[in-house]
C-alpha positions as CSV (number, residue, x, y, z in Angstrom):
1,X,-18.7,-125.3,162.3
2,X,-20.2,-125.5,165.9
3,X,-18.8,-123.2,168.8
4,X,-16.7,-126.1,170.3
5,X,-15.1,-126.6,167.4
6,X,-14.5,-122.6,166.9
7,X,-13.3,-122.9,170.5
8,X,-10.5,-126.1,170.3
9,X,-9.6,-124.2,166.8
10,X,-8.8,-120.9,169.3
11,X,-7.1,-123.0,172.0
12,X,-5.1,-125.2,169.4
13,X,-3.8,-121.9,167.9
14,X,-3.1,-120.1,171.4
15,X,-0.6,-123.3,172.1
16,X,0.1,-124.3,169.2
17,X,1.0,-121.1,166.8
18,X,0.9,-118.4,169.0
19,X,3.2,-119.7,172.4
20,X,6.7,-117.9,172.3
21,X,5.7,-116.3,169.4
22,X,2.8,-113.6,169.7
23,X,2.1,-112.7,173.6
24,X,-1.3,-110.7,172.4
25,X,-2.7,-113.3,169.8
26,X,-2.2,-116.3,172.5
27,X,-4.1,-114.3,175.7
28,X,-6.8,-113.5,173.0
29,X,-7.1,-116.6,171.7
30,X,-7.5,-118.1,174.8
31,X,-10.4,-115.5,175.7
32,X,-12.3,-116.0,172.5
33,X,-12.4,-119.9,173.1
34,X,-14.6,-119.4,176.0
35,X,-16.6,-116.5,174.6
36,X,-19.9,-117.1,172.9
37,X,-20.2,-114.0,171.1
38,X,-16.7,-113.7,169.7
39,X,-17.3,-117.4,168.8
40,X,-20.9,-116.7,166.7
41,X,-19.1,-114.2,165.0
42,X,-16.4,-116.1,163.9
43,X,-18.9,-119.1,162.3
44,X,-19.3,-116.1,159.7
45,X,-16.0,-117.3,158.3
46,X,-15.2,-118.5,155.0
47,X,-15.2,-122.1,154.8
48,X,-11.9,-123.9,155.1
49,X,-9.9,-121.0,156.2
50,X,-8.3,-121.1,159.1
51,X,-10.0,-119.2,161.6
52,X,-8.1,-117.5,163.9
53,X,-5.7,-115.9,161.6
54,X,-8.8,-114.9,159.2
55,X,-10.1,-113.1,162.9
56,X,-7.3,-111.7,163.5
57,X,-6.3,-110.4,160.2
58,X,-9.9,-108.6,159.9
59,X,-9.2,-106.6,163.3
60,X,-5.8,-105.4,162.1
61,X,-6.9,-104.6,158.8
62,X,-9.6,-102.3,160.3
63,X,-7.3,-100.6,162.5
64,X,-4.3,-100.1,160.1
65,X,-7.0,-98.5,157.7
66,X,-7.6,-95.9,160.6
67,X,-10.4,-97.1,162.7
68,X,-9.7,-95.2,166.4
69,X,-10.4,-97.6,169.4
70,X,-8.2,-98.4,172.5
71,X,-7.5,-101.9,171.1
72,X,-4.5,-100.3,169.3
73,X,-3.0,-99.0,172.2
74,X,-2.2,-102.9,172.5
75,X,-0.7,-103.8,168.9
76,X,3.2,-102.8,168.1
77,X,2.7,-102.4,164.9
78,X,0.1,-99.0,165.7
79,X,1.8,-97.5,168.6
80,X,5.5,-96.7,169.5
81,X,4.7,-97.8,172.6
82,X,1.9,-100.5,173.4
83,X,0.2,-100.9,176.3
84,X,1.2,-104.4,178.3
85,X,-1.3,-106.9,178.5
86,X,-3.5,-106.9,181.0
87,X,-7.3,-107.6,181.7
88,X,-8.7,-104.3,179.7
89,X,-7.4,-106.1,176.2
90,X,-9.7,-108.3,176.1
91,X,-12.8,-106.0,176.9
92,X,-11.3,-103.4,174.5
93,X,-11.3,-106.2,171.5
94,X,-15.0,-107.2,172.1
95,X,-15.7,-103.8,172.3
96,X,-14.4,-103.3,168.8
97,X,-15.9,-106.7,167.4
98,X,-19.0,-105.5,168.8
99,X,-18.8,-101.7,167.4
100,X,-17.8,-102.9,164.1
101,X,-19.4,-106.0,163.6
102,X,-20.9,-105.2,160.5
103,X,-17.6,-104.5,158.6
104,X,-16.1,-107.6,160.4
105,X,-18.6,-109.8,158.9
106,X,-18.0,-109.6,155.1
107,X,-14.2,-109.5,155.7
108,X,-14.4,-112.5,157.4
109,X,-16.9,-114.7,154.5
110,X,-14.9,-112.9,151.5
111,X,-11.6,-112.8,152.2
112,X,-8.4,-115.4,152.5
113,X,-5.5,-116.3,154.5
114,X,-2.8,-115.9,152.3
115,X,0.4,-115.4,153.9
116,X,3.7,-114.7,152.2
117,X,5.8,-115.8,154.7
118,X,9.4,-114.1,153.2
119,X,11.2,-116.4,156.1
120,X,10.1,-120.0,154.3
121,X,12.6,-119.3,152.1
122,X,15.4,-120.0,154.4
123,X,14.1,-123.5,153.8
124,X,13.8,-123.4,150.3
125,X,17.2,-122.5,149.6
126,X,19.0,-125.5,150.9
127,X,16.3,-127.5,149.6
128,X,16.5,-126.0,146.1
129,X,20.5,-126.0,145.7
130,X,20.3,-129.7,147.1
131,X,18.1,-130.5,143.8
132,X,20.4,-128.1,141.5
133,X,23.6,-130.3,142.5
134,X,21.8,-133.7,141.6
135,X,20.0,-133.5,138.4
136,X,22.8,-130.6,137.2
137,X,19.9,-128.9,135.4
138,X,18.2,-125.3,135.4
139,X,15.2,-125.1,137.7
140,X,11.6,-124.3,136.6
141,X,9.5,-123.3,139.5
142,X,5.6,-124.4,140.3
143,X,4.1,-122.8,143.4
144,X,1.0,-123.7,144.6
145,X,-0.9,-120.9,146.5
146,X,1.2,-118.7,145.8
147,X,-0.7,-116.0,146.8
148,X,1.5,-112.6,145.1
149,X,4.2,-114.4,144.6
150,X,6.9,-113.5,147.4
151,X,7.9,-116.9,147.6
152,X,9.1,-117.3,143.8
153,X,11.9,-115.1,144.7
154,X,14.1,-117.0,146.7
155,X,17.0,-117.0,144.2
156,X,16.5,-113.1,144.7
157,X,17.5,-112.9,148.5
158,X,20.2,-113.5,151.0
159,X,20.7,-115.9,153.7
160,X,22.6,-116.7,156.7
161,X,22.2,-119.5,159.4
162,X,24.3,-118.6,162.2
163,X,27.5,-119.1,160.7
164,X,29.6,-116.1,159.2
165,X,28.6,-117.1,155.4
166,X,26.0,-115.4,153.4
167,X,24.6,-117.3,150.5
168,X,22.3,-116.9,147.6
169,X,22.7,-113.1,146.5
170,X,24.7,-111.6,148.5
171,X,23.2,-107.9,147.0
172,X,19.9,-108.4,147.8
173,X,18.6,-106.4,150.1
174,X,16.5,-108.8,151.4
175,X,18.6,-110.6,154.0
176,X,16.7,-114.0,155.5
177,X,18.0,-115.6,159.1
178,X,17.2,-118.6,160.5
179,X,18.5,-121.1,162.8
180,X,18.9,-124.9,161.2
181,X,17.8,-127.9,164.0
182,X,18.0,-131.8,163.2
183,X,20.5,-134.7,162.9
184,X,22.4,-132.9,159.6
185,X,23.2,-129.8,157.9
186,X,22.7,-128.7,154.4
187,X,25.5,-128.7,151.7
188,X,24.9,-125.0,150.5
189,X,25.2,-123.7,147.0
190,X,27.3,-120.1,147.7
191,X,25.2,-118.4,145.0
192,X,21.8,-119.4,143.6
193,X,21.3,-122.2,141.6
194,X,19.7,-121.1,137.8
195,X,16.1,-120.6,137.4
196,X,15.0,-120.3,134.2
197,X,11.4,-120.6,134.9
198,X,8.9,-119.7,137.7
199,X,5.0,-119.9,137.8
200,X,2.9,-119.2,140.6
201,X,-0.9,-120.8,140.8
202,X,-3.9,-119.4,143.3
203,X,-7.3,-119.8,143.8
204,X,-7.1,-115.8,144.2
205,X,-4.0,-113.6,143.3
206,X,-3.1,-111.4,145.5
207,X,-1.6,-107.9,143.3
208,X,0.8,-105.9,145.6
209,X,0.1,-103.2,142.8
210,X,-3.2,-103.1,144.4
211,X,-3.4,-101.2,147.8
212,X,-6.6,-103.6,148.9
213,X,-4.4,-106.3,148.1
214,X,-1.6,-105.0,149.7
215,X,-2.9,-104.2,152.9
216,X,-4.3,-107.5,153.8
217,X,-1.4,-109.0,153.5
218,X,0.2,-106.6,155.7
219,X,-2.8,-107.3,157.9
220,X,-2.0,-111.1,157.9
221,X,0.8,-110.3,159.8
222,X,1.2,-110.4,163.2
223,X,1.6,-107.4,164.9
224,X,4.6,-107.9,166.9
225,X,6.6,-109.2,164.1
226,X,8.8,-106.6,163.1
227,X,10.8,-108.6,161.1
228,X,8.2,-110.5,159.2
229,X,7.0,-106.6,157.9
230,X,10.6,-105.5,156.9
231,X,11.3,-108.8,155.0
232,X,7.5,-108.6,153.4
233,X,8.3,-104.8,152.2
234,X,11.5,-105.7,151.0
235,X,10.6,-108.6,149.1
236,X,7.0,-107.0,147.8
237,X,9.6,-104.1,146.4
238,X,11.9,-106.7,144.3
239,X,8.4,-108.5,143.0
240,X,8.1,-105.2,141.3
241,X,11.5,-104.9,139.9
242,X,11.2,-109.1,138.7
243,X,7.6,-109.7,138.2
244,X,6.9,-113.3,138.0
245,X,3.8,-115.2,136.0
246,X,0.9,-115.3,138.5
247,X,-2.2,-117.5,137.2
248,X,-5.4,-117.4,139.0
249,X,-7.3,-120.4,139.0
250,X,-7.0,-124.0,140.4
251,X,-3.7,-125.2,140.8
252,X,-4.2,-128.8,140.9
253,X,-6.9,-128.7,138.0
254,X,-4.2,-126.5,136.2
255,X,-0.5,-128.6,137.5
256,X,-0.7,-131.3,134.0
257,X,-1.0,-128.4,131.5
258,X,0.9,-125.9,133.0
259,X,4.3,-128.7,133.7
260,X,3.8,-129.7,129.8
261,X,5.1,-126.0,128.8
262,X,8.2,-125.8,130.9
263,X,11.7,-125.8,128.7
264,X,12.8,-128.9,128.3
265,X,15.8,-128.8,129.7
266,X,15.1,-128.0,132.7
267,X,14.1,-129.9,136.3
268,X,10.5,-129.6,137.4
269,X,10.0,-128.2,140.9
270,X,6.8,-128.3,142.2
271,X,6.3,-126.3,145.6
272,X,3.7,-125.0,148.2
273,X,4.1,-124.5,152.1
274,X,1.3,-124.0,154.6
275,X,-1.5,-124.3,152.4
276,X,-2.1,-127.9,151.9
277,X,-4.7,-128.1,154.7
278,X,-6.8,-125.8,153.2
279,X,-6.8,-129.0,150.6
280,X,-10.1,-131.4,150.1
281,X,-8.1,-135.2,151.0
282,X,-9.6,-136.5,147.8
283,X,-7.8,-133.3,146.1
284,X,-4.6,-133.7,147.7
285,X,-4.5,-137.4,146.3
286,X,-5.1,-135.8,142.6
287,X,-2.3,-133.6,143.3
288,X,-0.4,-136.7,144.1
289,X,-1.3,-138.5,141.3
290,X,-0.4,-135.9,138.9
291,X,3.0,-135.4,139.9
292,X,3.5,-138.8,139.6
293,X,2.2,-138.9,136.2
294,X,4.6,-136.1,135.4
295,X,7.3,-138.0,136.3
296,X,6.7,-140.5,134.0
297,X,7.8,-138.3,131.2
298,X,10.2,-136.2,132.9
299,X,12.1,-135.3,136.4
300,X,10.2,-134.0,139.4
301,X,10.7,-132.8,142.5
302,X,8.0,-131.8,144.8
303,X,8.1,-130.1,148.4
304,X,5.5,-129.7,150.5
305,X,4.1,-129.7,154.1
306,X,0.4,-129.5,155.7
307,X,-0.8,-132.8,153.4
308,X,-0.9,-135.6,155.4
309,X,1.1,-134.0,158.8
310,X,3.0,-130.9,159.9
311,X,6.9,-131.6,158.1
312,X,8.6,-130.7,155.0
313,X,8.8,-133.4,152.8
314,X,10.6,-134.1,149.2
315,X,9.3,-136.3,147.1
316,X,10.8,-136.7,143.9
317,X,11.4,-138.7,140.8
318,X,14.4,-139.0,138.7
319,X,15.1,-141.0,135.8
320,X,11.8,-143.2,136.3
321,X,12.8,-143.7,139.7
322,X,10.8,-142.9,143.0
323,X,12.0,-141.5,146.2
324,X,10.3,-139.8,149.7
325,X,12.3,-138.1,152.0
326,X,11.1,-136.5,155.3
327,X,13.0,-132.9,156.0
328,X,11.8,-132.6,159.3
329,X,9.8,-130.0,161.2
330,X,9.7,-126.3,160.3
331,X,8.4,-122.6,162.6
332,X,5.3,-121.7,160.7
333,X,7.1,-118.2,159.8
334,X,10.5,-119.8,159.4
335,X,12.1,-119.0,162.1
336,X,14.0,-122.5,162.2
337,X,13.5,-125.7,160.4
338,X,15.3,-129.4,160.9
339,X,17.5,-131.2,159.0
340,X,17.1,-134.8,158.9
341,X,18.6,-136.1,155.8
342,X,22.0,-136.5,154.0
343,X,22.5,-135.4,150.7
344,X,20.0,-136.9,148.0
């Protein structure tokens, strides 16, 4: 990839991602689109990944494992009380790209964006109960980059969307808010629907036994969002106490075999947000294909975004029968999402 594409990437990102969401990430981004240097470092990244995140991970990973430099005067998540933005940050970040270039590098052509975005599962939940009150059946769960697996949990945690009702489990320690947009509102399930099954596919597991494994994650993260730490520490806590079945390898390659095994009374749900665009397009029409195929034999529901655009979609088949529904658009850290369908 070229510097001008490195450089829309950065710009797309500052307006994009990071507006009203991460005051530090946007001003940098919008520096490191114009700066050569920063930009020849960054074609060191691994192929597919999204850039800026992969960049910006690195840096906080290197200073959350201790490395001193002013930079994290600037980053909440290292200092009770950060410095404001002004025209230093940027000369203090190059200075530490520049210092520690040569541990930047190999993080940057090894390692992978995998965020476990907790907060997506204020979207799941709806979504999920929705499916549980058509087909009446159990669910068994496929996730597609699942990364370690946070995302599994959703029957595990507890929800509220501005109204005075909590759903799902209403124990859990793990409490999820977000704010619902759109033409409709869900029909929630008070309590989680069954799940009898859940497997979680990836390219490369990520073990939150691990501490590597662990802190990049965390790094992932970014470094304003208090929230998205607390609901990441809280749900990486419950993984231990439910440990789900993570399998490393190719999900696609892996979907046929792995659907064939689920209990037979149970509805297929196939699911993976934010990680489709990391997807080859003639890959993403295999995945396509295979789901179909699997819903020749049985029903399926699969939910996605990031294949073809930016919404959450259902696709599903029951009883032989096709059907596509768009949900509507969704915050990258789940935030809010829209609701632009009846009932199924």
């Amino acid at each position: 990839m070229d510097k001008s594409q490195l450089s829309l990437r950065f710009t797309n990102f500052a307006n994009i991602e990071c507006k009203g969401s991460s005051q530090l990430y946007e001003h940098l981004s919008f520096k490191i689109s114009e700066d050569d240097e920063i930009l020849e470092l960054c074609s060191n990244s691994k192929v597919g990944q999204p850039v800026p995140n992969l960049l910006f991970g690195s840096i906080h990973y290197l200073l959350l494992k201790g490395k001193d430099h002013s930079l994290k005067e600037y980053y909440p998540s290292l200092t009770t009380h950060p410095r404001k933005i002004d025209d230093e940050l940027f000369l203090y970040f190059k200075d530490f790209c520049n210092v520690n270039r040569e541990e930047i590098i190999p993080l940057l052509k090894s390692k992978l964006v995998q965020t476990n975005e907790v907060r997506r599962c204020a979207y799941l939940y709806p979504l999920f109960s929705m499916i549980y009150k058509k087909v009446k059946k159990p669910l068994s769960l496929i996730e597609i980059g699942t990364s370690a697996g946070l995302q599994l949990l959703w029957d595990k945690y507890s929800y509220s969307y501005g109204d005075n009702e909590i759903y799902g489990n209403k124990n859990s320690t793990v409490h999820i808010t977000s704010e619902i947009k759109g033409l409709n509102s869900p029909s929630f399930l008070l309590e989680s629907p069954p799940v009898v099954s859940k497997v979680g596919i990836d390219l490369h597991i990520s073990d939150l036994r691990e501490d590597e494994d662990y802190l990049w994650l965390k790094s992932l993260i970014w470094t304003e969002h208090e929230e998205r730490l607390e609901l990441f520490e809280g749900a990486a806590s419950y993984l231990k106490e439910n440990p789900v079945e993570l399998i490393e390898g190719d999900g696609i390659a892996l979907l046929t075999d792995i659907a064939e095994e689920l209990p037979k009374d149970t509805v297929i749900c196939i699911f993976h947000t934010h990680v489709a665009n990391q997807i080859p397009e003639d890959l993403k029409h295999e995945l396509l294909d295979k789901v179909s195929k699997i819903g020749e034999k049985r029903d399926v529901f699969h939910l996605y975004n990031n294949i073809w655009d930016r919404n959450l979609h259902l696709d599903y088949i029951v009883d032989g029968v096709e059907y596509n529904q768009t949900i509507g658009a969704t915050d990258g850290h789940g935030k809010w999402f829209e609701w632009n369908i009846e009932q199924i």
